[in-house]
Short mmCIF file of the C-alpha atoms (twelve columns), coordinates in Angstrom:
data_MODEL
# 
_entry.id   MODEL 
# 
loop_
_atom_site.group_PDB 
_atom_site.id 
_atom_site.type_symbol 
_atom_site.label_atom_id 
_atom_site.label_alt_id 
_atom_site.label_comp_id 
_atom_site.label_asym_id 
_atom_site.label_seq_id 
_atom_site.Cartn_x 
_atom_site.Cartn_y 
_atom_site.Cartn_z 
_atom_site.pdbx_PDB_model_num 
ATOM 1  C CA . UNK A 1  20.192  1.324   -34.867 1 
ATOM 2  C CA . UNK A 2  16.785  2.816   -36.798 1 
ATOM 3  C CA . UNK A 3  16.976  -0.155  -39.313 1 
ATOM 4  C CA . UNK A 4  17.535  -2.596  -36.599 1 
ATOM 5  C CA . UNK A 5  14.473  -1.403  -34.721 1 
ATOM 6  C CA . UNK A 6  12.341  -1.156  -38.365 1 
ATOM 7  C CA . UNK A 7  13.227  -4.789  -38.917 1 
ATOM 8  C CA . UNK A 8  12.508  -6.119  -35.872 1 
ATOM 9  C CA . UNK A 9  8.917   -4.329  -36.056 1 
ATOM 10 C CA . UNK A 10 8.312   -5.461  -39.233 1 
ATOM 11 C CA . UNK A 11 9.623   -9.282  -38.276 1 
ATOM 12 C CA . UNK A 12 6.912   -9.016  -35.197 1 
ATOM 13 C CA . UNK A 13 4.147   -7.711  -37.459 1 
ATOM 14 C CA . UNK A 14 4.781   -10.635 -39.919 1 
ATOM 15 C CA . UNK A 15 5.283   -12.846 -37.333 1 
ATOM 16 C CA . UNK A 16 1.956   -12.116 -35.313 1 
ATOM 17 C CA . UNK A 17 0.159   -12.050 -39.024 1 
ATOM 18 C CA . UNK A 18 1.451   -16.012 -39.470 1 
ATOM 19 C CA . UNK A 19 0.182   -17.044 -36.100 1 
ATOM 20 C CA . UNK A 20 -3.285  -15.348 -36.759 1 
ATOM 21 C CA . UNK A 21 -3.189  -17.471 -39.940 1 
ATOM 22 C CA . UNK A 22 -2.353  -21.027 -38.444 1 
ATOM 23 C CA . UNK A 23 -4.520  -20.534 -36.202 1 
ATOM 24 C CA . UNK A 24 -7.713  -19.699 -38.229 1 
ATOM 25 C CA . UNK A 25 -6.979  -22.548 -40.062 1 
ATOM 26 C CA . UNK A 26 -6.655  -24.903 -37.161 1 
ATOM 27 C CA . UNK A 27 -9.813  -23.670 -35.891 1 
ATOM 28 C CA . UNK A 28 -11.299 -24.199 -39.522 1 
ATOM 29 C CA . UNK A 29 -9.806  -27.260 -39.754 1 
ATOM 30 C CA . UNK A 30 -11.760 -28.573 -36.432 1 
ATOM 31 C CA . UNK A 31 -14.744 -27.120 -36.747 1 
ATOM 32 C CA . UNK A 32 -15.091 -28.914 -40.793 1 
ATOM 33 C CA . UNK A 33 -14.528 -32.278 -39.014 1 
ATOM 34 C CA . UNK A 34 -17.004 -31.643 -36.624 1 
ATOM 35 C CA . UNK A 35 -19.842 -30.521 -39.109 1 
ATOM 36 C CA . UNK A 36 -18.564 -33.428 -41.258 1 
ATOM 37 C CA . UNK A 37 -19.041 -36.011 -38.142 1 
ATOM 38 C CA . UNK A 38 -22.517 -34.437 -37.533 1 
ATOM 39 C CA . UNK A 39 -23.553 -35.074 -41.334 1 
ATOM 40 C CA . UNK A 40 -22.261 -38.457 -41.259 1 
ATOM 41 C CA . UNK A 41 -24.209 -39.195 -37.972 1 
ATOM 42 C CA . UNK A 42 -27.372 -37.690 -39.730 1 
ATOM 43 C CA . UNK A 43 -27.145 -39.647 -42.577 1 
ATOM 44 C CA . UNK A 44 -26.465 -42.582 -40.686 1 
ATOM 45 C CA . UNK A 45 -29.866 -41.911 -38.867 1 
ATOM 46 C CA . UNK A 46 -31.657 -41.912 -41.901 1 
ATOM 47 C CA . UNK A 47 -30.567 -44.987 -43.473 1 
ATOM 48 C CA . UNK A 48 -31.330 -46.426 -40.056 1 
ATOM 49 C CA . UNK A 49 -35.019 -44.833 -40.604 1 
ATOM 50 C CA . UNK A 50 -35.202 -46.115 -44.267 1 
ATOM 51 C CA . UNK A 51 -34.242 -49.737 -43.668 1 
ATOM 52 C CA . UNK A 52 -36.435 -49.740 -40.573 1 
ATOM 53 C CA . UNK A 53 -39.603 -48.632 -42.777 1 
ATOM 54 C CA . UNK A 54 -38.401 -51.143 -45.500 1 
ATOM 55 C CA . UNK A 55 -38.723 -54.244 -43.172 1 
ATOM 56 C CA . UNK A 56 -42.631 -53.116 -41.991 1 
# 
Protein backbone atom coordinates (compact mmCIF):
# COMPACT_ATOMS: atom_id res chain seq x y z
CA UNK A 1 0.00 0.00 0.00
CA UNK A 2 3.14 2.63 0.91
CA UNK A 3 4.56 2.08 -2.68
CA UNK A 4 1.23 2.49 -4.21
CA UNK A 5 0.68 5.80 -2.47
CA UNK A 6 4.69 6.88 -3.27
CA UNK A 7 3.93 6.24 -6.92
CA UNK A 8 0.96 7.85 -7.28
CA UNK A 9 2.62 11.08 -5.56
CA UNK A 10 5.39 10.94 -7.58
CA UNK A 11 3.08 10.30 -10.96
CA UNK A 12 1.07 13.68 -9.75
CA UNK A 13 4.28 15.62 -9.13
CA UNK A 14 5.55 14.66 -12.66
CA UNK A 15 2.41 15.07 -14.01
CA UNK A 16 1.68 18.72 -12.66
CA UNK A 17 5.60 19.47 -13.67
CA UNK A 18 4.54 18.50 -17.60
CA UNK A 19 1.51 20.70 -17.57
CA UNK A 20 3.55 23.69 -16.09
CA UNK A 21 5.85 22.98 -19.06
CA UNK A 22 3.25 22.91 -22.02
CA UNK A 23 1.92 25.53 -20.85
CA UNK A 24 4.90 27.99 -20.60
CA UNK A 25 5.59 27.09 -23.88
CA UNK A 26 2.17 27.76 -25.27
CA UNK A 27 2.22 31.00 -23.67
CA UNK A 28 5.82 31.54 -25.22
CA UNK A 29 4.76 30.34 -28.24
CA UNK A 30 1.88 33.21 -28.48
CA UNK A 31 3.40 35.85 -27.13
CA UNK A 32 6.71 35.31 -30.04
CA UNK A 33 3.98 35.56 -32.73
CA UNK A 34 2.64 38.50 -31.38
CA UNK A 35 6.03 40.47 -30.99
CA UNK A 36 6.83 38.97 -34.43
CA UNK A 37 3.37 40.49 -35.96
CA UNK A 38 4.22 43.83 -34.22
CA UNK A 39 7.82 43.90 -35.94
CA UNK A 40 6.44 43.01 -39.17
CA UNK A 41 3.75 45.81 -38.87
CA UNK A 42 6.67 48.24 -37.90
CA UNK A 43 8.67 47.48 -40.61
CA UNK A 44 5.92 47.60 -42.87
CA UNK A 45 5.38 51.27 -41.63
CA UNK A 46 8.66 52.21 -42.50
CA UNK A 47 8.94 51.05 -45.92
CA UNK A 48 5.61 52.81 -46.27
CA UNK A 49 7.58 56.06 -44.85
CA UNK A 50 10.64 55.41 -47.16
CA UNK A 51 8.80 55.00 -50.45
CA UNK A 52 6.57 57.91 -49.50
CA UNK A 53 9.78 60.27 -49.04
CA UNK A 54 11.24 58.65 -52.27
CA UNK A 55 8.32 59.87 -54.54
CA UNK A 56 8.63 63.82 -53.04
Amino acid sequence: MEITTLLSSIGLCVGAIVAAAVIYFVVTAIKGKKAERKEREALKQHRDQQDRRARR
